[in-house]
mmCIF file of the C-alpha atoms, coordinates in Angstrom:
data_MODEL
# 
_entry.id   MODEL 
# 
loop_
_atom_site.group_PDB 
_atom_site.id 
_atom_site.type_symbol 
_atom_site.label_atom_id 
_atom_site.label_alt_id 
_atom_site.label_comp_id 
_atom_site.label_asym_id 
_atom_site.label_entity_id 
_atom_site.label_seq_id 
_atom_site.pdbx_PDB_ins_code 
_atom_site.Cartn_x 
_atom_site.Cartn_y 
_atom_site.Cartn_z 
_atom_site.occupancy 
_atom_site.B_iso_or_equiv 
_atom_site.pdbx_formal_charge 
_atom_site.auth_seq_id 
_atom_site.auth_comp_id 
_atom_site.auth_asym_id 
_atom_site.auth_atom_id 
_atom_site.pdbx_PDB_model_num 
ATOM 1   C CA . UNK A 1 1   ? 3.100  -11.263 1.938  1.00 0.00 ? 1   UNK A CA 1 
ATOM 2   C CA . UNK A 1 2   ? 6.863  -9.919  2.836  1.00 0.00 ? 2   UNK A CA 1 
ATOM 3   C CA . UNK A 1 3   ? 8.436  -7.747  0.304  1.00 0.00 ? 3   UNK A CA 1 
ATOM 4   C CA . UNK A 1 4   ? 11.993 -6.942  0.968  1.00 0.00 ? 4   UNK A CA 1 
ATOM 5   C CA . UNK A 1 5   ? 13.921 -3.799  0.360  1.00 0.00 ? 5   UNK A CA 1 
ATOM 6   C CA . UNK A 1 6   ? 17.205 -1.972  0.059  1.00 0.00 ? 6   UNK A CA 1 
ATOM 7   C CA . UNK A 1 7   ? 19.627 -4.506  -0.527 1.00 0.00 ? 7   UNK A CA 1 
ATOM 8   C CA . UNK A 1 8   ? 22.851 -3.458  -2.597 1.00 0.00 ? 8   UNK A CA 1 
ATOM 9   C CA . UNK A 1 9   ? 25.874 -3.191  -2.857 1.00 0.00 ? 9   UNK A CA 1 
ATOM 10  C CA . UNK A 1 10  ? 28.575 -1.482  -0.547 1.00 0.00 ? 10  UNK A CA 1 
ATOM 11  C CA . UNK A 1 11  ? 32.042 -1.098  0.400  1.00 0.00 ? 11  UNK A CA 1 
ATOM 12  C CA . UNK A 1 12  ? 33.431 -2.890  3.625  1.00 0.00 ? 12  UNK A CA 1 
ATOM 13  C CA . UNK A 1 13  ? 32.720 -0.847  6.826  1.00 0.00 ? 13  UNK A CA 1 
ATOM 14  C CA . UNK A 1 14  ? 29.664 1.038   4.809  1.00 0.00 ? 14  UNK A CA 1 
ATOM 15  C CA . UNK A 1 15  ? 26.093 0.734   5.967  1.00 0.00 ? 15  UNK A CA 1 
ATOM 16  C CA . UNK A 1 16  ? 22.732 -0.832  4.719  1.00 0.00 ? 16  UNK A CA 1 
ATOM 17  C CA . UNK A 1 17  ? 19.350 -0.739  5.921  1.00 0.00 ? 17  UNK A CA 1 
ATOM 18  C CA . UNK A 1 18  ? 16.726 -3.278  4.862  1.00 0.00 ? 18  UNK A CA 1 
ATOM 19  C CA . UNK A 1 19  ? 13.184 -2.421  4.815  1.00 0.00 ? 19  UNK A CA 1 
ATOM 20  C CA . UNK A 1 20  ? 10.230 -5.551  4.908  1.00 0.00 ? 20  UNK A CA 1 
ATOM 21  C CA . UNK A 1 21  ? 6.775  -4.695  3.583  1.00 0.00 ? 21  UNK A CA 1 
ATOM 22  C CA . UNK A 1 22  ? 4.406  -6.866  5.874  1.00 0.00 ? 22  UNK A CA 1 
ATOM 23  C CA . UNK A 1 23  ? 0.787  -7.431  4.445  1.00 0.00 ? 23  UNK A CA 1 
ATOM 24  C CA . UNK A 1 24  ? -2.368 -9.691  4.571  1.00 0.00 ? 24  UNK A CA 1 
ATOM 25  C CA . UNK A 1 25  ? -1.644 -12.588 7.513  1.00 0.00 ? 25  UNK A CA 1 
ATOM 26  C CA . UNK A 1 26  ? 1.528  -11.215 8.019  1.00 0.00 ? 26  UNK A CA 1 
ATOM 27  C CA . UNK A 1 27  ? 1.012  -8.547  10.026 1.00 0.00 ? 27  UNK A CA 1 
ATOM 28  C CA . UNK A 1 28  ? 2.047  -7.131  13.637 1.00 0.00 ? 28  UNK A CA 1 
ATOM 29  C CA . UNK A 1 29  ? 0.603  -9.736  15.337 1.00 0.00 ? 29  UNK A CA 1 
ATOM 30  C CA . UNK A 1 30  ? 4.041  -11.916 14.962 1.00 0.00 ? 30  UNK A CA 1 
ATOM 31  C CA . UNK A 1 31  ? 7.737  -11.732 16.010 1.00 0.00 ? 31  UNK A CA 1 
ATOM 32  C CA . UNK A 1 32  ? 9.766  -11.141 12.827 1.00 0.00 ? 32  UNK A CA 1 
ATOM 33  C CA . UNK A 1 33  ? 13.209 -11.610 12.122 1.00 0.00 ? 33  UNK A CA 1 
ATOM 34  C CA . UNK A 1 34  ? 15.804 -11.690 9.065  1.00 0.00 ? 34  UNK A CA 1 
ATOM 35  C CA . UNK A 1 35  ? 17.591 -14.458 8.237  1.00 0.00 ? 35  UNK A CA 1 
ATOM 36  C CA . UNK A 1 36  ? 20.498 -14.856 5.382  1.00 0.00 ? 36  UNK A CA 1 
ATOM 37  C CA . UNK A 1 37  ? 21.704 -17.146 3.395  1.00 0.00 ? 37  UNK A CA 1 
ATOM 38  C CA . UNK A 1 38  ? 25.514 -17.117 1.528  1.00 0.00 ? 38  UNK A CA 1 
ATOM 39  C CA . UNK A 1 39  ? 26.103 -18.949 -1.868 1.00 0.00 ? 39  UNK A CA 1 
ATOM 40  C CA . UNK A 1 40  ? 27.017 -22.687 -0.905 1.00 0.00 ? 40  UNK A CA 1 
ATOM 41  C CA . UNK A 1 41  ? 26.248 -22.203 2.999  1.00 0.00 ? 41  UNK A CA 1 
ATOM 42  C CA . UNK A 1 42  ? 22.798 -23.297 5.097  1.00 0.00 ? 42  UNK A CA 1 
ATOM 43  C CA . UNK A 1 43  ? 20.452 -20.486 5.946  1.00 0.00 ? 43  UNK A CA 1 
ATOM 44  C CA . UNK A 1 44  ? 21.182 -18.838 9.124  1.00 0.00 ? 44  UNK A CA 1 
ATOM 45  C CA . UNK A 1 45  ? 19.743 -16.867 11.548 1.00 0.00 ? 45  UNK A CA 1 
ATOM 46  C CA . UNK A 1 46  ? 20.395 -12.857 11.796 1.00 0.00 ? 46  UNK A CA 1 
ATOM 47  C CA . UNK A 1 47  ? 18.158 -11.114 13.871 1.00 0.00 ? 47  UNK A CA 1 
ATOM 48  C CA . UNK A 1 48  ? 15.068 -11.085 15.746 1.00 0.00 ? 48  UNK A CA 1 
ATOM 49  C CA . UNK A 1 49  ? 12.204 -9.140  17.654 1.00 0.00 ? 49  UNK A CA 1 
ATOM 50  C CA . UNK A 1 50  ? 9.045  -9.465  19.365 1.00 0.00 ? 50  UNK A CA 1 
ATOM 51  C CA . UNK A 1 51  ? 5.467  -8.518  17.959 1.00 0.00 ? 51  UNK A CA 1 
ATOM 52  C CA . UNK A 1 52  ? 6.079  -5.418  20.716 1.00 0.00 ? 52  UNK A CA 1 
ATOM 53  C CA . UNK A 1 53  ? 9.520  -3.972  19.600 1.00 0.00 ? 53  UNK A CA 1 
ATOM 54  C CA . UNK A 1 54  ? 10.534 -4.591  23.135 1.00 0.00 ? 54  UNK A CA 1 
ATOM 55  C CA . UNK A 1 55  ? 12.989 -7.696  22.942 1.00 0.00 ? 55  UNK A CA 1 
ATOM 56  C CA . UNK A 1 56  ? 15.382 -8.321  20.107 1.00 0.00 ? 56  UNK A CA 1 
ATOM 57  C CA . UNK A 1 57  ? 17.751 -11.374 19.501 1.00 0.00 ? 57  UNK A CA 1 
ATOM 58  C CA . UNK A 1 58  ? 20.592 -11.466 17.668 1.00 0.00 ? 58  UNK A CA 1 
ATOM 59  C CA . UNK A 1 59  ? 23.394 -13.574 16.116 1.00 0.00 ? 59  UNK A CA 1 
ATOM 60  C CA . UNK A 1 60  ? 26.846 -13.082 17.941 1.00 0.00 ? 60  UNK A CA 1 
ATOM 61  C CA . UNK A 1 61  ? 28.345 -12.201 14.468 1.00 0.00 ? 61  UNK A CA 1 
ATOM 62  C CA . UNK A 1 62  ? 26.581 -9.411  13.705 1.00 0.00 ? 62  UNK A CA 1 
ATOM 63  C CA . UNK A 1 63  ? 25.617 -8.196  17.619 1.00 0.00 ? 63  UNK A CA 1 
ATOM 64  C CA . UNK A 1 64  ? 27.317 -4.696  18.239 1.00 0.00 ? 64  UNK A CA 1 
ATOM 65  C CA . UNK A 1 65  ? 26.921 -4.324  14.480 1.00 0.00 ? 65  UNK A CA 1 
ATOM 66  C CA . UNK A 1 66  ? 23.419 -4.737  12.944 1.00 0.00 ? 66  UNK A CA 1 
ATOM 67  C CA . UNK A 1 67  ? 19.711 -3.184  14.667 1.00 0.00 ? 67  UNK A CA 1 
ATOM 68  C CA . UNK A 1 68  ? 16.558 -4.912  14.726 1.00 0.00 ? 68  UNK A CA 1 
ATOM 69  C CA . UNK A 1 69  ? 13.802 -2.756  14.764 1.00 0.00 ? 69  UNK A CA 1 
ATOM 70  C CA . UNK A 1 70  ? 9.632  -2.714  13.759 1.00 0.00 ? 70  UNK A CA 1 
ATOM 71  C CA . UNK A 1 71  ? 6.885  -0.187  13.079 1.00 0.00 ? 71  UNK A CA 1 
ATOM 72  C CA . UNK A 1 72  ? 3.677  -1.869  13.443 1.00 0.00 ? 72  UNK A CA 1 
ATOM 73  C CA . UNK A 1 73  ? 1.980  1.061   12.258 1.00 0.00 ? 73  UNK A CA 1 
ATOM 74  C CA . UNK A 1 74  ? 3.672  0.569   8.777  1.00 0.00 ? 74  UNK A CA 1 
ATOM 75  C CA . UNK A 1 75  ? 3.938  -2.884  8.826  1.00 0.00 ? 75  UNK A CA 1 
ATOM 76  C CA . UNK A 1 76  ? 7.336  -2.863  8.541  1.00 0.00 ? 76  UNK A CA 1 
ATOM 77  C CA . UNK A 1 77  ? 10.585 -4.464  9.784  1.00 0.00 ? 77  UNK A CA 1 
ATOM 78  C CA . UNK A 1 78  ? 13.794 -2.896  9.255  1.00 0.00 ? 78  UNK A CA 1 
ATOM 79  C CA . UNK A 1 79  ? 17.547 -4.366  9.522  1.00 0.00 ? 79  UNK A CA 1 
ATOM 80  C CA . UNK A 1 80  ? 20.236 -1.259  9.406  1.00 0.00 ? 80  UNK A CA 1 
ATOM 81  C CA . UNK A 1 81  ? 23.622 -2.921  9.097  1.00 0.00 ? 81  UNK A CA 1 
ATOM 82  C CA . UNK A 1 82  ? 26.734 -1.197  10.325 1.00 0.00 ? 82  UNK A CA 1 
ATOM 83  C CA . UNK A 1 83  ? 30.402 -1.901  9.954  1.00 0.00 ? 83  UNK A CA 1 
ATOM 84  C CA . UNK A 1 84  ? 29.711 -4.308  7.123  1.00 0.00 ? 84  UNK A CA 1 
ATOM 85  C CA . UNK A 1 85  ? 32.273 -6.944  5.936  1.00 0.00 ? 85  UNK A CA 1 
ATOM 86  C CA . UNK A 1 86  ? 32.576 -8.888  3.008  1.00 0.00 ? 86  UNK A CA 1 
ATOM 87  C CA . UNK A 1 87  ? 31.476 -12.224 4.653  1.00 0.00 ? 87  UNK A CA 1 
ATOM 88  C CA . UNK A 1 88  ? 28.320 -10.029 5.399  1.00 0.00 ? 88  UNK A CA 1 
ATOM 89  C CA . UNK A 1 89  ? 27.665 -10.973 1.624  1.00 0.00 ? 89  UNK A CA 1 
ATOM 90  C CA . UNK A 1 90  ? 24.182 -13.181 1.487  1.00 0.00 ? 90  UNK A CA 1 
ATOM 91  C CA . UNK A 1 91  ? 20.727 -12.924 0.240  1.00 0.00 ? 91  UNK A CA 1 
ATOM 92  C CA . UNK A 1 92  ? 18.605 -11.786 3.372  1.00 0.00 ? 92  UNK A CA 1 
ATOM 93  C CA . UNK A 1 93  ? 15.587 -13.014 4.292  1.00 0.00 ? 93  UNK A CA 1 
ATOM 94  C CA . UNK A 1 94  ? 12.216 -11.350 5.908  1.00 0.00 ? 94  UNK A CA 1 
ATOM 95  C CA . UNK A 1 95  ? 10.721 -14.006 7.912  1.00 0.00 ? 95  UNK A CA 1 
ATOM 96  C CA . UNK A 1 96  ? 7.368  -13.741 10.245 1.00 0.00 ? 96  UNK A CA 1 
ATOM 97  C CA . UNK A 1 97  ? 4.524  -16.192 11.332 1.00 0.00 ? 97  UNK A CA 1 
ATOM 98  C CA . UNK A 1 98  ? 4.133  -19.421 13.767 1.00 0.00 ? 98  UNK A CA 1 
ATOM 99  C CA . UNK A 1 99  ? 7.696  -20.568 13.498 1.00 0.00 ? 99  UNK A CA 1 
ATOM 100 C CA . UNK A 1 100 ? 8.572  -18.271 11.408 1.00 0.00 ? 100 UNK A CA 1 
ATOM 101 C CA . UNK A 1 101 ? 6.690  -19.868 8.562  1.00 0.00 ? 101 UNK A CA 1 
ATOM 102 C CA . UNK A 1 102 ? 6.205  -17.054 5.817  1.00 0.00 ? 102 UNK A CA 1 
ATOM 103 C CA . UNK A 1 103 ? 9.375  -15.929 3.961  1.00 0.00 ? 103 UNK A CA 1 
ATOM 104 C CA . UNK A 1 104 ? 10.202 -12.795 1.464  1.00 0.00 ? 104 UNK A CA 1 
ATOM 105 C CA . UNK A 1 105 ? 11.732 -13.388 -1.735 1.00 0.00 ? 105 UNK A CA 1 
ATOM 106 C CA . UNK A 1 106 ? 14.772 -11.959 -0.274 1.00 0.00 ? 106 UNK A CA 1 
ATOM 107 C CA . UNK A 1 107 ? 17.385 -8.991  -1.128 1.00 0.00 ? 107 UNK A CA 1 
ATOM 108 C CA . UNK A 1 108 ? 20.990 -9.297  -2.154 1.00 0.00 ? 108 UNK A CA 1 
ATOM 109 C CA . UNK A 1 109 ? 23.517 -7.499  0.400  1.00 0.00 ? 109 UNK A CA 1 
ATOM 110 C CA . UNK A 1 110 ? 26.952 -7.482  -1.432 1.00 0.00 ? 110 UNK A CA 1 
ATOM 111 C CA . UNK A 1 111 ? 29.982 -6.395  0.423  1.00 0.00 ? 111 UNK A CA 1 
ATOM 112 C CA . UNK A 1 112 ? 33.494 -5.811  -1.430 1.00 0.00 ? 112 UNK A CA 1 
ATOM 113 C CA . UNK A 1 113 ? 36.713 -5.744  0.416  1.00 0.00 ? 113 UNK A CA 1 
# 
């Protein structure tokens, strides 16, 4: 199970951090990653990293802007978001498994110009 966390919403340029709750077979065995999905666009990918902590991926729109990071101790993944902008705006997505196939319900991230 992946609970996401700490969605809102924020001001352009503000911050965010996103928190996912790993449990049961989804646990630090896996690479995880966040995905996000805007109202009347495809899915897309965000952000990844390793079942180590020791490689990360990301999208070129958010690279520079948004960290990647894990604690396998907590069974946690975390997204903290930087320089936000409105087209920021998406439900985000906790995402772990072989190819990626267990999803969170997702958290609304809001950004207003």
């Amino acid at each position: 199970q992946l609970v996401e966390s700490g969605g809102g919403l924020v001001q352009a340029g503000g911050s965010l951090r996103l928190s996912c709750a790993a449990s049961g077979r989804t646990d630090s065995s896996y690479a995880m990653g966040w995905f996000r999905q805007a109202s009347g666009k495809t899915r897309e990918f965000v952000a990844a990293i390793n079942w180590s902590g020791t490689s990360t991926y990301y999208a070129d729109s958010v690279k520079g802007r948004f960290t990647i990071s894990r604690d396998n101790a907590k069974n946690t993944l975390y997204l903290q978001m930087s320089s936000l902008k409105p087209e920021d705006t998406a439900v985000y997505y906790c995402v772990t498994g072989v190819g990626y196939g267990y999803w969170g319900q997702g958290t609304q991230v809001t950004i207003s110009s």
